[in-house]
N, C-alpha and C positions, 0 to 999 in steps of 0.2 A: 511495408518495409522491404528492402532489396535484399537479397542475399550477402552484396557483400558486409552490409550493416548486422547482419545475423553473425556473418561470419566473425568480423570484429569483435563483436559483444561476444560472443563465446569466449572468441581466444583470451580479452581483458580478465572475464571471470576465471577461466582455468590459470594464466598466469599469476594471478594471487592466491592459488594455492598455497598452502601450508608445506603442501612435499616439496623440497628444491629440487629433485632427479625430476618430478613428474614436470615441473619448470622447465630442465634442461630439456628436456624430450617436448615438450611443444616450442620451444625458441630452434630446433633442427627442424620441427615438420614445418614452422613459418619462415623458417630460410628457404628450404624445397618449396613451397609454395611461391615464394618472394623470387626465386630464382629460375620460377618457372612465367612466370607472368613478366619476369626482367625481358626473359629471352622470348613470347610474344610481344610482347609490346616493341623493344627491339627489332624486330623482323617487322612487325605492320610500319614501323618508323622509316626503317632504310631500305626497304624494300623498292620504293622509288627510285630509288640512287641506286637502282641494282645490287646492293650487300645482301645479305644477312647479318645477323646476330655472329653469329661465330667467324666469319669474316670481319666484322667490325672489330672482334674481340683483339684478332691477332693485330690486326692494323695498331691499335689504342695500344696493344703493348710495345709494339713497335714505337707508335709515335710518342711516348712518353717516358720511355727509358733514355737515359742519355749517352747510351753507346747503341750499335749494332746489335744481335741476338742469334745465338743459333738457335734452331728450334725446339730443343731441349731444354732450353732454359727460359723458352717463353713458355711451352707446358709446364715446367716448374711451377713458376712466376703466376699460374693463371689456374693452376690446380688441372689441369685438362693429360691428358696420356699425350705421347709425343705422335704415336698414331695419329692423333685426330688434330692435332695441330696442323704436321707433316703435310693430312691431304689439305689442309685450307690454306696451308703455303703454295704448296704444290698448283691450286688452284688460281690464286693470286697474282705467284708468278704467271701462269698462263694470260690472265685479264691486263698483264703490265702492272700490277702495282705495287709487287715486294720481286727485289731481285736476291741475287746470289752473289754476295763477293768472299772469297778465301780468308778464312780465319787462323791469325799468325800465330795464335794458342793450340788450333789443333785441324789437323792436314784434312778428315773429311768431313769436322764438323762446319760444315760450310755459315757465313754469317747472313741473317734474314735482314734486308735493307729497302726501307721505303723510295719508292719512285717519286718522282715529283708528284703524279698521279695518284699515286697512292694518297699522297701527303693531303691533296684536293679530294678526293674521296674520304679522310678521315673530320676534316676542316667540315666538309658537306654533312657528315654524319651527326656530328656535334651538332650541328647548326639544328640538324632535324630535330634532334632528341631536346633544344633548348627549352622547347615550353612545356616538356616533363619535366625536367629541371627545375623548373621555377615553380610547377605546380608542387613538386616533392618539395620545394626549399619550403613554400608558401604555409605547406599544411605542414610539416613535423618542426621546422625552426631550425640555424642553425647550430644551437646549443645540443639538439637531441641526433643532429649529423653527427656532430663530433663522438659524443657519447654512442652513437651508434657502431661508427668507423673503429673506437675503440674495442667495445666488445667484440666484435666480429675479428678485429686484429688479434686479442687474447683467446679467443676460440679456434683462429687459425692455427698460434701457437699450439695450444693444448694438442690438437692432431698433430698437426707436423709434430710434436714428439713423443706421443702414440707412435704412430707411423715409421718412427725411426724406431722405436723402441722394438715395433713387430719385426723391422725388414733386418736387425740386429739379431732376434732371437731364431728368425729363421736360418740364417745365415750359419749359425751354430744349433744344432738340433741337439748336444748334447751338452750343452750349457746348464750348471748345478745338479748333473750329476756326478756320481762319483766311483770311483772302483772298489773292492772289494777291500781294499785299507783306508779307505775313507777319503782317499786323494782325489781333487776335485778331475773331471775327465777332459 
């Protein structure tokens, strides 16, 4: 028997656990797992086409948003630090395949815009990844895509407002407490 058939069968049994926390906590270590093996597989895929993973990533946000991007909102958009965006813009633009045009919303956050090239680069990538594609469509169906796309879209949520919740209470270090008459500070 393979490993990753070990692996599976585990993870099956632990998911019908009784605990739902213990539940939540292996549906995150199989996301890291799943997001790790995204981004190999991604890289052996377009590695041909000279990308990476994280080059394809900006590109795909790029090419399926349907305006422009500044970079900060493609790290948004993508969960990623604008650091690390930045440098695969940065790099991109060097290869020709995302440029720089002026953004009439705001003077330096400049907009990220795909080259033609780019656009052939991302066309090429898809094309690679097509018979992943079809193997994932093949083996999970897509009823359990949809219901997958879901959850993952309501787990995004739940963080994004954590996340807001933390970057709020930091923002006020003195938030419920109060003064010596009882008045909120």
């Amino acid at each position: 028997m393979c490993i990753d058939s070990i692996l599976s069968q585990r993870r099956q049994v632990v998911m019908t656990t009784t605990n739902p926390q213990k539940n939540v906590r292996e549906l995150v270590l199989a996301v890291f797992e799943t997001n790790g093996r995204l981004v190999d597989a991604g890289n052996a895929l377009v590695q041909p086409l000279g990308l990476t993973t994280a080059w394809w990533q900006v590109l795909g946000a790029l090419g399926y948003s349907p305006v422009p991007l500044p970079v900060a909102h493609i790290a948004r958009n993508m969960g990623l630090t604008r650091q690390a965006v930045q440098r695969v813009v940065d790099l991109l633009v060097g290869r020709g395949l995302v440029c720089f045009e002026p953004n009439p919303h705001h003077r330096r956050a400049k907009l990220v815009v795909l080259t033609p090239a780019g656009r052939a680069a991302l066309t090429s990538a898809e094309e690679a990844v097509l018979p992943l594609d079809c193997r994932i469509l093949d083996r999970i169906g897509s009823e359990r895509l949809v219901a997958a796309m879901a959850v993952l879209k309501d787990l995004n949520d739940v963080l994004d407002e954590t996340l807001l919740a933390a970057t709020a209470d930091l923002s006020n270090p003195h938030q419920g407490e109060r003064d010596d008459h009882g008045t909120q500070v």
